[in-house]
C-alpha positions as CSV (number, residue, x, y, z in Angstrom):
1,X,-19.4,71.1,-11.5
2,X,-15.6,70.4,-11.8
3,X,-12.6,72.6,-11.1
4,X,-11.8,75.3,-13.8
5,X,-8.4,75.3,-15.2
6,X,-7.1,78.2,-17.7
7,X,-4.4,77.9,-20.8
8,X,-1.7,79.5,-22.6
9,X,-1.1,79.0,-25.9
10,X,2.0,81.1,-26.4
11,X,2.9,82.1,-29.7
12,X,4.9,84.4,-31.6
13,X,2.1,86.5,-33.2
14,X,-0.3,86.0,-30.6
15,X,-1.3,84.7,-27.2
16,X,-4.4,82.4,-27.1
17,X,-6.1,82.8,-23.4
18,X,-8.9,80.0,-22.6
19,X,-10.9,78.6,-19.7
20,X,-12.6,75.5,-19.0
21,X,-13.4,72.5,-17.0
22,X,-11.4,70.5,-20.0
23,X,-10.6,70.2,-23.4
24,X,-14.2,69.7,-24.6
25,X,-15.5,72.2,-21.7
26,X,-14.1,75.2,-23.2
27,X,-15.7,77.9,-21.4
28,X,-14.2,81.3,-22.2
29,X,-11.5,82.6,-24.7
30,X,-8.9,85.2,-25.7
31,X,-6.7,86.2,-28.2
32,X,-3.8,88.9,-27.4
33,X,-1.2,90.6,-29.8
34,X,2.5,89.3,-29.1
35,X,4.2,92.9,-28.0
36,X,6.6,93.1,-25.4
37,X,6.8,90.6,-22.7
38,X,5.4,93.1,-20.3
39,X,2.8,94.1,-21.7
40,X,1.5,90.6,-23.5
41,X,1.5,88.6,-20.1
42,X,0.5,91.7,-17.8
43,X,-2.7,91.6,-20.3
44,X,-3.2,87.5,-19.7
45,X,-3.1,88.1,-16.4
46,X,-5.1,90.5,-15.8
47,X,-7.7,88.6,-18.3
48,X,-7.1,85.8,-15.9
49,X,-8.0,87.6,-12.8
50,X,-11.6,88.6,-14.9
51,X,-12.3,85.0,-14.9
52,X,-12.0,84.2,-11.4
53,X,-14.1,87.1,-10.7
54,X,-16.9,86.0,-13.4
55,X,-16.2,82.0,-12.6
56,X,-14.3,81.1,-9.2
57,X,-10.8,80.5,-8.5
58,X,-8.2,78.6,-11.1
59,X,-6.8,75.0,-10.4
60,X,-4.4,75.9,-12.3
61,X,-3.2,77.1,-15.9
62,X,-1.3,75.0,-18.5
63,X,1.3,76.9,-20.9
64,X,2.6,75.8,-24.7
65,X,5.4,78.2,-25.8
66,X,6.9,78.9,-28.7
67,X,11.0,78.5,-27.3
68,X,13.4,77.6,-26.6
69,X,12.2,77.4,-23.0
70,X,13.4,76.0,-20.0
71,X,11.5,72.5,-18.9
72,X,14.2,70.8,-16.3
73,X,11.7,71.9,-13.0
74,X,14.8,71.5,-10.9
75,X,16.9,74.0,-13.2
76,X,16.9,77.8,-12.4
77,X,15.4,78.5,-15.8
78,X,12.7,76.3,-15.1
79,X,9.2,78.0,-17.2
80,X,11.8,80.5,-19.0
81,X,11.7,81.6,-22.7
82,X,15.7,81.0,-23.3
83,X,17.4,81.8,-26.2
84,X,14.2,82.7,-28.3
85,X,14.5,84.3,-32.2
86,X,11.3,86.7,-31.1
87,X,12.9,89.9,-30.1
88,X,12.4,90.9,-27.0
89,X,11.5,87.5,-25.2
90,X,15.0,86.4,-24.3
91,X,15.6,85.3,-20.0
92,X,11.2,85.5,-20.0
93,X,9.9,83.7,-17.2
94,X,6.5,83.1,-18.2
95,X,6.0,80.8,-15.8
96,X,6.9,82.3,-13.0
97,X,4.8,85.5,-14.1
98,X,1.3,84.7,-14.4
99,X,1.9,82.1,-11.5
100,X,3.0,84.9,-9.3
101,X,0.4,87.1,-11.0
102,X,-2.5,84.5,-10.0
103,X,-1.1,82.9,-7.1
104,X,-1.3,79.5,-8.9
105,X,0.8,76.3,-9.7
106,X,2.8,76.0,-13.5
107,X,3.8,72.2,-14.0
108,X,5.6,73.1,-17.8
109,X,6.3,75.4,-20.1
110,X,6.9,72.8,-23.0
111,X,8.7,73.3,-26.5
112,X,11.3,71.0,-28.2
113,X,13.5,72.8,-30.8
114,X,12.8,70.8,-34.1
115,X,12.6,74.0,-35.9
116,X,16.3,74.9,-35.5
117,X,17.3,71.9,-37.2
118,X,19.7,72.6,-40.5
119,X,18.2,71.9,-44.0
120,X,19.7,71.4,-47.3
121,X,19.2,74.4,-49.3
122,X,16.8,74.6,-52.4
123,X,18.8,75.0,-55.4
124,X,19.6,78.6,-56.8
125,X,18.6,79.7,-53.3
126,X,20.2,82.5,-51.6
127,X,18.1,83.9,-48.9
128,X,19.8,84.3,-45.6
129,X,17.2,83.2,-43.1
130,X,15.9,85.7,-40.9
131,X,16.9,83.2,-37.7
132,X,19.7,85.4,-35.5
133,X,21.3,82.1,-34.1
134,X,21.5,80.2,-37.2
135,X,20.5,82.4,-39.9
136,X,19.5,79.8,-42.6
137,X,18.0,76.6,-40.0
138,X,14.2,75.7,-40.6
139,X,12.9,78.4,-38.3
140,X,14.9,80.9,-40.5
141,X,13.7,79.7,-44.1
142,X,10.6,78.5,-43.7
143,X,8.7,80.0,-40.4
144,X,6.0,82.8,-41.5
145,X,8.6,86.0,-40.8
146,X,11.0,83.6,-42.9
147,X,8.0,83.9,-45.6
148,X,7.9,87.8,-45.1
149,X,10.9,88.9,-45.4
150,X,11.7,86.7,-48.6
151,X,8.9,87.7,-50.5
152,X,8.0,90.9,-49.0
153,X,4.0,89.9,-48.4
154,X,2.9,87.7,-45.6
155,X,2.4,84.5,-46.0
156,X,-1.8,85.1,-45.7
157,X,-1.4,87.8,-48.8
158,X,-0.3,85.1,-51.1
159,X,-2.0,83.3,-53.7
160,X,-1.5,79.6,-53.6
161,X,0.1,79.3,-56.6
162,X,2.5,81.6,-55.7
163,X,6.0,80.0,-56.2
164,X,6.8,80.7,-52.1
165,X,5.2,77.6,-51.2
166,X,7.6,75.1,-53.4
167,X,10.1,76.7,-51.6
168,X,7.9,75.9,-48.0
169,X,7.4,72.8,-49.1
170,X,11.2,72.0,-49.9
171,X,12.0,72.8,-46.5
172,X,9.4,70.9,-44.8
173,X,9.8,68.3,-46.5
174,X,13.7,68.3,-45.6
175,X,13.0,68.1,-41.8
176,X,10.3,66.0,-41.8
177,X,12.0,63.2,-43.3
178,X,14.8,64.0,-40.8
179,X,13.1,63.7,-38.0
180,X,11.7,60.2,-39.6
181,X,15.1,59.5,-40.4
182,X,16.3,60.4,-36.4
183,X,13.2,59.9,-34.2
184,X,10.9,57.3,-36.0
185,X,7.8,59.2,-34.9
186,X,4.4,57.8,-35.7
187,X,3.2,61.0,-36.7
188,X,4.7,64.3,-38.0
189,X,2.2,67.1,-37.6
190,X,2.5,69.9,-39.5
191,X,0.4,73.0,-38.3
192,X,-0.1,76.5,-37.7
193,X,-1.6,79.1,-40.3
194,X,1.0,78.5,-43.2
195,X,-0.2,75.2,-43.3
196,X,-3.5,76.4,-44.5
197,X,-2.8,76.8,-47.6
198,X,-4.4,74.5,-50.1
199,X,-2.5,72.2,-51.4
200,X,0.4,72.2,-49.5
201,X,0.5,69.5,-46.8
202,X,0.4,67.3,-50.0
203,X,3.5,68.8,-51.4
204,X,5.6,68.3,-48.4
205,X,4.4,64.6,-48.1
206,X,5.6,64.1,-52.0
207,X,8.5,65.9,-51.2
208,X,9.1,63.3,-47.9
209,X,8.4,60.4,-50.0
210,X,10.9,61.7,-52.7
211,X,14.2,62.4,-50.2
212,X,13.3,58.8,-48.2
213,X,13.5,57.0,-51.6
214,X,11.7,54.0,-50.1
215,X,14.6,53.3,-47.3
216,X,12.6,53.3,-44.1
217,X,10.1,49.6,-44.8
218,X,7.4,50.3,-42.1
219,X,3.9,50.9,-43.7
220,X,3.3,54.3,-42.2
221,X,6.4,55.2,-44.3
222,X,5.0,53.8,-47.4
223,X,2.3,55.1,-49.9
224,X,1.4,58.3,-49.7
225,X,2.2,59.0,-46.0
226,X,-1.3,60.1,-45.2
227,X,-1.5,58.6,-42.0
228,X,2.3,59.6,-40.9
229,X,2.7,63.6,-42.3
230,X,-0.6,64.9,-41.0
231,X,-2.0,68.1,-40.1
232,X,-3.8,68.5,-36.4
233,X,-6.7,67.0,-35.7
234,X,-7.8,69.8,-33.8
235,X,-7.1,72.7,-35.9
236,X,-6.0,75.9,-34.6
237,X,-7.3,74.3,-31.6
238,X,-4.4,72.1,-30.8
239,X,-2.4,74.3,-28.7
240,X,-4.9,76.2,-26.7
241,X,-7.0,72.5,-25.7
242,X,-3.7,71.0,-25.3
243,X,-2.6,73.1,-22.9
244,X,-5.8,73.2,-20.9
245,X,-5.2,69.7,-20.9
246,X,-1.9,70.2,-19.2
247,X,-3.4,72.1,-16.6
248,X,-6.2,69.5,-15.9
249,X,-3.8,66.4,-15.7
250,X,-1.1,68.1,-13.6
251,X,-3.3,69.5,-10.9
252,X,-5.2,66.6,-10.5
């Protein structure tokens, strides 16, 4: 039959809990509230330990975190949430938690910081971000409490014509043709429930084409950057298969 692996998909709103032999065996799933650190991974693990009961012992579990986190597995804040926005979730060791919790291996706790990156303003623009480091970086203009607390709805109780999302799209579009700019990725995905709404994804690709003015010459770069600004091609899924995956390819 395969060993069974579980997964964390870590997020700011919620924790995503799966099961499964791999990212096409999904076999169970659950979705928690983000509260207090406490209280949100006491919950997966005791979710965890209803598993093994119902389907044998975890491999192993693979975590995706929102961060920063701590991914140097020599370092003493190896599987930490660091220096995190979220209130509350600063010095976390997730992964030392639910490994101590279930008696199992964590390989990473994974989460590069592209959203604190510095964007040029939109014009006439005065909000002060709602990131406490940085105040007015990407994660504190754009991110869906950014969306909140500058329009005072959030971002699912908004139309789509509602003048929020040429603001979203003016920051997105800013760091993704940074990181093109810095990193030369083949891909930028863009995704996450904000990104649902319609219309959207093609206003930051406009936007990208706009502030690259033609400079980089590669042909994913060109056009109308369907194949390079993209949104997952698993969804929601992405997070919750990928780390599954994780798990899978690190115990093996």
């Amino acid at each position: 039959m395969g060993a069974i692996y579980g997964a964390i998909e870590a997020g700011g709103t919620k924790f995503v809990l799966a099961c499964g032999r791999g990212p096409g065996e999904l076999m169970e799933e659950r979705t928690l509230p983000t509260t207090t650190p406490e209280e949100t991974l006491g919950a997966s693990v005791a979710w965890f330990r209803e598993v093994q009961e119902r389907h044998g012992e975890l491999a192993g579990i693979g975590v995706g975190t929102f961060g920063p986190a701590g991914v140097d597995e020599d370092a003493a804040d190896w599987g930490w949430i660091t220096t995190t926005p979220k209130p509350g979730w600063r010095d976390t060791d997730v992964a030392g938690y639910v490994g101590r919790g279930l008696g199992l291996p964590l390989h990473g706790v994974l989460h590069p910081e592209m959203g604190h990156v510095r964007t040029a303003r939109a014009a006439g623009d005065d909000f002060g971000g709602v990131c406490p480091w940085h105040g007015d970086c990407l994660e504190g203009m754009a991110s869906g409490p950014a969306i909140a607390a500058r329009w005072g709805k959030p971002a699912g109780e908004l139309p789509s014509g509602h003048e929020a999302w040429e603001m979203e799209a003016h920051y997105l579009a800013e760091a993704c043709a940074g990181f093109l700019c810095t990193v030369s990725p083949q891909r930028v995905i863009l995704g996450g429930g904000v990104m649902g709404v319609p219309g959207l994804l093609e206003r930051v690709r406009a936007g990208v084409r706009e502030r690259l003015g033609g400079y980089l010459q590669h042909p994913l770069y060109s056009g109308g950057l369907e194949d390079c600004v993209v949104a997952p091609g698993l969804g929601t899924r992405s997070g919750i298969l990928g780390a599954l995956a994780l798990a899978r390819q690190l115990v093996r």
